[in-house]
N, C-alpha and C positions, 0 to 999 in steps of 0.2 A: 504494500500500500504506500504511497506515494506520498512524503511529510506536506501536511498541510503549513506552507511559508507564512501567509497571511498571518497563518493564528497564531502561529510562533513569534513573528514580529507583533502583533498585538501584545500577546505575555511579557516580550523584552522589553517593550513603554512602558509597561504596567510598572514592571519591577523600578526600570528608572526612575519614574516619576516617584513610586513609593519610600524610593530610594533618598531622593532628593528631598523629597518634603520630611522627613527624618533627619535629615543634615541641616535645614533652614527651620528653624523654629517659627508657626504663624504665633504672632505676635498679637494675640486675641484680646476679648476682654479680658479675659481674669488676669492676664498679665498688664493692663492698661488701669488696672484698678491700685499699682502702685506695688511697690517690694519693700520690704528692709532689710537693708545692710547693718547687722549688727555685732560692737563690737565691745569687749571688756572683759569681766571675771566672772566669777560666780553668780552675780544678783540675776545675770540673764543667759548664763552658759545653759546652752540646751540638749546637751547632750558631746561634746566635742571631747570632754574629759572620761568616756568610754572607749576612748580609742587610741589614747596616749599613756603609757604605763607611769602609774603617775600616786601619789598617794591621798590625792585629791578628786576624789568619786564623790558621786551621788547616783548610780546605779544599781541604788540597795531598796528595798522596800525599809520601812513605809515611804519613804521619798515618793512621791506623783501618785498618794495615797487619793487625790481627788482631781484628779486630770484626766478630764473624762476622754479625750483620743485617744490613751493606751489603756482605757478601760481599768486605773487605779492602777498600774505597773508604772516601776522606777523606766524615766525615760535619762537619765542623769541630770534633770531639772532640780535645784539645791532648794527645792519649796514641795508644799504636799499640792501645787497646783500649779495654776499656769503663772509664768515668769510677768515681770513689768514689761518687757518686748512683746512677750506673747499679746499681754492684753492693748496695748496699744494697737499693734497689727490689726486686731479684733473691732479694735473701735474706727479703725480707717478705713474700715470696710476692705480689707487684705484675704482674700479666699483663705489662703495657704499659712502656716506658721512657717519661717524662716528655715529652711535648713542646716542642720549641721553640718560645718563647712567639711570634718573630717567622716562623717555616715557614707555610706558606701552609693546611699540612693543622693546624692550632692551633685547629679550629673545632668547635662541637657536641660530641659524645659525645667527643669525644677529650678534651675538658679537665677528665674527671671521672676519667681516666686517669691525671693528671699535668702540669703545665706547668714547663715548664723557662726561668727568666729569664735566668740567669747569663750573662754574657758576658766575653768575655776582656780583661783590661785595666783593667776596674771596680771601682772602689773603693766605700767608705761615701763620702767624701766626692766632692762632684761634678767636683771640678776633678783627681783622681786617675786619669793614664793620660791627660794633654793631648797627650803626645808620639805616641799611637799616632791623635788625629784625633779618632776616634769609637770608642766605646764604652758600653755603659747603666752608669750609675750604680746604687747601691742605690735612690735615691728615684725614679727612672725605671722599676727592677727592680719597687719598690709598684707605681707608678702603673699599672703594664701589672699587676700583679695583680689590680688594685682594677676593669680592666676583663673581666679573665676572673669575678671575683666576681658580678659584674652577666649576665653571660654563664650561670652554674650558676643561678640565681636564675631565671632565663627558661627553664632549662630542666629543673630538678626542682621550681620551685615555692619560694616564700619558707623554708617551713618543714623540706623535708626539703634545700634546698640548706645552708640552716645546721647541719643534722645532718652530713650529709656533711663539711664545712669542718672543722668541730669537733670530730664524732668517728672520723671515718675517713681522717685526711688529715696529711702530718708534715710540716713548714715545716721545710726544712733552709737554713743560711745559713752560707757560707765563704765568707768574707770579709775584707779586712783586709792582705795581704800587699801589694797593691799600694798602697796607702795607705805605706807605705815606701819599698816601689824602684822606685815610678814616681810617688814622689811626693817627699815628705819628704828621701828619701835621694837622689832624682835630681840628679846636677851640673848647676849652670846652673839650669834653669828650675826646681830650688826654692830655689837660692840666697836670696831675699829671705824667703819665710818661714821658714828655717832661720835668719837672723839676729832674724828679730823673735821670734820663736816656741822657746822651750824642749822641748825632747822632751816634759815634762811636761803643757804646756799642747798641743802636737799632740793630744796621748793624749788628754784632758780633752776637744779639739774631738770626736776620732773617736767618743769614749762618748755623751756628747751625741748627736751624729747617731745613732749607732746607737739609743740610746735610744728616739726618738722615730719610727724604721723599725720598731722590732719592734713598739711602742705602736699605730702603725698597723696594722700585719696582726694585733695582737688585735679591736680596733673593726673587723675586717674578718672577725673572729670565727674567727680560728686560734686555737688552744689548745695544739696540741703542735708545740714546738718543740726545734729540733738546733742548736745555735750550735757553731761549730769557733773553737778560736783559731788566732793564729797560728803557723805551724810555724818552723821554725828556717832561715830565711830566707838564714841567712850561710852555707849548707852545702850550697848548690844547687852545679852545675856552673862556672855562669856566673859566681859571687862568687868561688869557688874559682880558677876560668881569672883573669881580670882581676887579681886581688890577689894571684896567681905564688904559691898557697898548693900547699902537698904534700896527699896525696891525704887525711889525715887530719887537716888543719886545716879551721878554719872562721873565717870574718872575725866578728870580736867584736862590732861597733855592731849589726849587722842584729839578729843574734841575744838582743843586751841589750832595743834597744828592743822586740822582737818580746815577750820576758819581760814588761819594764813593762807591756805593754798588758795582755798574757793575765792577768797578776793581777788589773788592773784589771778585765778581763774577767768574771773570775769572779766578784767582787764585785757588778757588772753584775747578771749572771743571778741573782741570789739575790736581789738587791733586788726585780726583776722579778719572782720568785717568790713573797714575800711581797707586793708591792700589784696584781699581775693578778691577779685572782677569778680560779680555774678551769684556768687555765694553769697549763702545766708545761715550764720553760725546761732542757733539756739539756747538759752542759758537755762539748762533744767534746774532752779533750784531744790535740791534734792536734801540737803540738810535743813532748810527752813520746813517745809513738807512732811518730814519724817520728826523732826520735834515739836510739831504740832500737834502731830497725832499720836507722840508720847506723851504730852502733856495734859491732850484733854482725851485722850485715848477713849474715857465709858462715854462720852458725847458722840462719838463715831460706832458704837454699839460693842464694845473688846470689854472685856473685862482684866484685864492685865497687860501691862506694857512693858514688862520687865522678865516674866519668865516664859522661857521656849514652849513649844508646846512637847516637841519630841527633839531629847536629850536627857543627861543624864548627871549627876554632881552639882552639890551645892544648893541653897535654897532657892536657886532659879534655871533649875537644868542646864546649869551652863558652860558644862567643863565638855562632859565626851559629843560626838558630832551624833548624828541621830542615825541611826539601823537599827534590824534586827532586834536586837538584844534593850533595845532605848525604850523609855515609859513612856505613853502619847498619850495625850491627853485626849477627851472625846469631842470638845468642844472647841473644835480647830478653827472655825470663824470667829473666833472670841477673844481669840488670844495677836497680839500685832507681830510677835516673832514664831516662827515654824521649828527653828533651831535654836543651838547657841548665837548664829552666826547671819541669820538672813530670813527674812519677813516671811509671813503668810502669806497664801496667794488673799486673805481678804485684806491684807493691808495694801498690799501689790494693785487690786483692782482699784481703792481710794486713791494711790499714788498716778496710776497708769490714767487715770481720768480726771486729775486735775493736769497734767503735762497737755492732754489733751485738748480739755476745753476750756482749763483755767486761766488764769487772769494775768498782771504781770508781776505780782508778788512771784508767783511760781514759775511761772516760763516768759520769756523775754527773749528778742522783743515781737515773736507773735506765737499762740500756740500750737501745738504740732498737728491741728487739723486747718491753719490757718498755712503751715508751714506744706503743706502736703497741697495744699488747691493755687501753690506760688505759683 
């Protein structure tokens, strides 16, 4: 029987075309509904610190005890719910959560979704979080940017991937807390640059590097950007347990240096404002925010502002990190800390919605659904 050419040339367009449109991502709605590029440590790591051998996990149950996508399974999210990135996405109408930049599904159409760097432990600086092994850094956090960049480029093409990047896309970065308590402020191994090194001149290094991190993800043609400063560091669980404080104190150095930088901080974004063309730098107050709602905490519905809900040691579960073996409380909307170390997802949702649609006390100088429709 004689090959029918026709059909066989029919079959081989097929396959090209199917071929092709596989290689070019369409660039639909759900990708025109916006992405976030997100970048920092723990408060919004979602998962990246599962894939780097590292002593800083959150891969453990109870961890993402109420995250409803993994149906109550640890997704390595360091809250029993969904992250401050998460809910923010959520509220700007983003289909998709962010991916993790190092998850194995981080490939194709997903990365016009969202990429998620952050990992737990990571500082601006590199050597921030030695004690937990491994961890990415901010400039490791670019550098795996800079290859999803090249990644959208291959697959909307030079000119509408830089549309996308630029105008459809919000570079969130929290950052900076571990540059303190796992750095700076850590006993022992920062002993030597605590004696050479002034708070002031710390702060001077951190702006620097940061500088030169956001610098980069403009020349990589982001434009809308969310900077958080640091939050009130000395009022976590864990500061409070160790320094035998009462449930309404808070240790004073963390909390000073955390002030110094955020002024500095804000200084920072304005400079950045005035000499990036086109860019538009965010000032997430994230310390004024979070001592609000330790302050008047039973006005926001918590019954506690001072101890974790899952952890373990001290009169405010504040020493060992939460797993398996850790006491959980049952009334996990109640309480403003998850851990020793990092909020509830109901204090996360309070935070994530005033960045959103709140005012200029908290975000400046527009909010990030003002910052999203630029």
């Amino acid at each position: 029987m004689a090959p029918n050419y026709s059909r066989l040339v029919a079959l081989l367009l097929l396959v090209i075309i199917n071929l092709s449109s596989f290689g070019n991502c369409q660039y639909d709605e759900d990708t025109k509904q916006g992405a976030s590029y997100i970048f920092g440590d723990s408060l919004v790591d979602a998962g990246n610190n599962n894939y780097i051998p590292t002593l800083s996990r959150a891969n453990i149950p109870p961890n993402g005890i109420d995250f409803r996508a993994s149906g109550g399974s640890p997704t390595g999210r360091y809250t029993n719910g969904r992250t401050i990135g998460d809910i923010i996405g959520e509220e700007l109408g983003q289909p998709y959560y962010a991916t993790p930049f190092l998850a194995p599904n981080c490939t194709g159409k997903a990365t016009l979704h969202g990429v998620n760097y952050a990992s737990g432990g990571g500082g601006i600086m590199n050597a921030t979080g030695r004690i937990f092994v491994n961890r990415l850094s901010m400039d490791i956090q670019v550098d795996y940017f800079n290859i999803t960049r090249k990644q959208i480029d291959k697959l909307l093409g030079p000119s509408e991937a830089k549309e996308h990047i630029s105008k459809n896309s919000i570079f969130s970065v929290t950052i900076g807390s571990n540059d303190f308590l796992n750095n700076y402020l850590l006993p022992v191994i920062s002993m030597g640059a605590r004696i050479t090194q002034s708070p002031d001149a710390f702060i001077d290094d951190l702006l620097n590097h940061l500088r030169g991190q956001l610098t980069r993800l403009y020349k990589l043609d982001a434009r809308k950007f969310v900077i958080g400063n640091v939050g009130p560091i000395g009022c976590i669980p864990y500061q409070k347990t160790i320094n035998q404080l009462t449930a309404d104190q808070c240790v004073a150095l963390p909390n000073k240096l955390a002030l110094q930088y955020n002024a500095r901080l804000k200084d920072l974004l304005a400079e950045l404002n005035d000499n990036l063309k086109g860019a538009t730098f965010v000032h997430a107050n994230v310390y004024d925010l979070v001592m609000e709602l330790l302050t008047n905490y039973k006005s926001y519905g918590f019954t506690t502002a001072s101890k974790s809900c899952c952890g373990n040691g001290g009169q405010f579960a504040g020493i060992i990190p939460c797993g398996p073996t850790s006491s959980m409380c049952s009334d996990r909307d109640k309480h403003v800390f998850w851990d020793p170390y990092h909020p509830s997802e109901a204090a996360n949702i309070i935070i994530a919605k005033q960045l959103v649609d709140g005012g200029p006390k908290y975000v400046s100088p527009v909010n990030l659904r003002e910052l999203r429709d630029l």
